[in-house]
C-alpha positions, 0 to 999 in steps of 0.5 A: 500500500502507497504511503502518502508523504504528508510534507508533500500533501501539506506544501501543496495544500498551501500553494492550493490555498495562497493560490501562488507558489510565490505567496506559498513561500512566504508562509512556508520559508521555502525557495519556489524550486523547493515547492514544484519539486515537491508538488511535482512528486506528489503529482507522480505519487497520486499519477494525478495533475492538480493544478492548470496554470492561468497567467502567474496564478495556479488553479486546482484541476478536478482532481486537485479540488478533490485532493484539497478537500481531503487536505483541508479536513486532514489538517483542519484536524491536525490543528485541532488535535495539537489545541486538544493536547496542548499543555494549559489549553483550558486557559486558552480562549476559543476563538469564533470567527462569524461572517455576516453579509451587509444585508443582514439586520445588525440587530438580527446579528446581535439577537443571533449571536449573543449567547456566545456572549454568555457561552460557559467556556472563555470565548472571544467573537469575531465578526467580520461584514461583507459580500457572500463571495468574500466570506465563502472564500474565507471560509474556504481559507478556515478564516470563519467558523459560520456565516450569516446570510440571507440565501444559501451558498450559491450552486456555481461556488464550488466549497465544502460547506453546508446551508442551514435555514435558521428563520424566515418571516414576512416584510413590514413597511415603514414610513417616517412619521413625519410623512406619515398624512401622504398615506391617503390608500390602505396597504398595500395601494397607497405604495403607488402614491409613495417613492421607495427605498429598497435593498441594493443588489447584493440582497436577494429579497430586492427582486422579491420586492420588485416581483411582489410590486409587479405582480400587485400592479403596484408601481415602483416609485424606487428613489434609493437602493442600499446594501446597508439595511441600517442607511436605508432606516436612516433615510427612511427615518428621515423622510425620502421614502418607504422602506422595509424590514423582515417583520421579526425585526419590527418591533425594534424598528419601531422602538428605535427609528421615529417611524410608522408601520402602515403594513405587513405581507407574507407573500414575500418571505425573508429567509436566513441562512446560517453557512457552515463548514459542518453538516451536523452542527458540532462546533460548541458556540454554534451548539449553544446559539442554536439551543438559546434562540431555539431555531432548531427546524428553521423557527422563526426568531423574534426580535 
């Protein structure tokens, strides 16, 4: 039986992850010369290709994404391993690296994570925002434990993670409260008297809106779009226009924004997603956050 030269497996494993043997050197302290010859015996080794070269950079062949797969769970492993034996590990503190793309809610965030707050064990949360595509090629790099978003990891992204739908609920319209005598028609008509402040295209609940509105024959009267669902309140607190929120978060909107609601629908559906490298949820804060806000089954969660 073949015995795999787990040096090999590791320098290709970074060059896979850096994308460049250039940027592979700096993380290993090799020459570039001792890094191809590496690779290159464990090409003959597996009598497998793993990578194509585009320009200066190296993409994973099919074969080489499989390869990667098994190298990041060995040495994910690995690393787990040596934390677990390590002499005074229990007076270390745990990380817990959490992605959440723009278009979340702050205050969903906060309510989602707050028990790794209050979490039995000495654990440090780091949150980092962005774009999904960012966050998943983080998380492809072991850079995050968990990602919050408002859809699941999209078919052409080729990542070892797993969706979980943690919540869904309907939208709530808003109008400042000094607006509020230029709501003449119930709900939802008097959208066609009103401009509007919808979500920018990073957020998938915009083409809802717009799907809803069209199929309600209610005109889009669009003054402003926003990644970021807190500037949308702003302007809309402020007075240019209508703008929405998943219900679960109303009852906040109102305590905190100088608002009004003038209506709810269930006909467009908020979903939340929670992405994680793991089919079965094991990792303890993530455990913990899903046993304290009960959304296990997809509950809705209100704030």
């Amino acid at each position: 039986m073949r015995q795999l030269n787990y040096n090999h497996l590791y320098y290709f494993y970074v060059v896979a992850r850096e994308g460049t043997i250039t940027e592979a050197c700096k993380h290993l302290h090799l020459t570039p010369q001792t890094i191809s010859g590496q690779i290159t015996t464990l090409e003959e080794q597996l009598g497998l290709a793993l990578f194509e070269r585009k320009g200066k950079r190296l993409i994973l062949s099919d074969n080489g994404k499989k390869v990667f797969s098994y190298a990041e769970d060995i040495f994910k492993l690995g690393n787990e391993l040596i934390q677990s034996i390590e002499p005074n590990t229990i007076h270390k503190r745990m990380t817990f690296d959490v992605g959440i793309t723009d278009v979340i809610p702050k205050v969903f965030s906060y309510e989602f994570l707050k028990p790794v707050m209050a979490f039995e064990l000495d654990m440090k949360l780091n949150c980092h925002e962005g774009r999904l595509e960012q966050l998943l090629a983080d998380m492809a790099m072991n850079k995050l434990d968990l990602i919050i978003a408002d859809q699941p990891i999209p078919n052409n992204v080729n990542i070892k993670a797993y969706s979980h739908k943690i919540a869904s609920c309907g939208m709530s319209f808003y109008i400042a409260r000094s607006e509020i005598d230029k709501v003449q028609r119930p709900f939802p008509e008097c959208l066609n008297d009103l401009m509007l402040l919808l979500p920018g295209d990073q957020s998938r609940l915009k083409h809802s809106l717009l799907s809803w509105l069209e199929s309600n024959k209610l005109n889009a009267n669009i003054n402003a779009e926003f990644d970021d669902s807190a500037l949308c309140k702003l302007f809309g607190q402020a007075g240019y226009g209508v703008f929405t929120t998943p219900s679960n978060i109303e009852r906040h909107v109102l305590e905190n924004y100088d608002v009004v609601l003038i209506g709810q629908t269930d006909e467009i559906q908020e979903y939340f997603y929670m992405i994680s490298t793991e089919r079965k949820i094991k990792h303890p804060a993530v455990v913990s956050i899903l046993e304290r806000n009960d959304m296990l089954g997809g509950a809705s969660l209100t704030i």
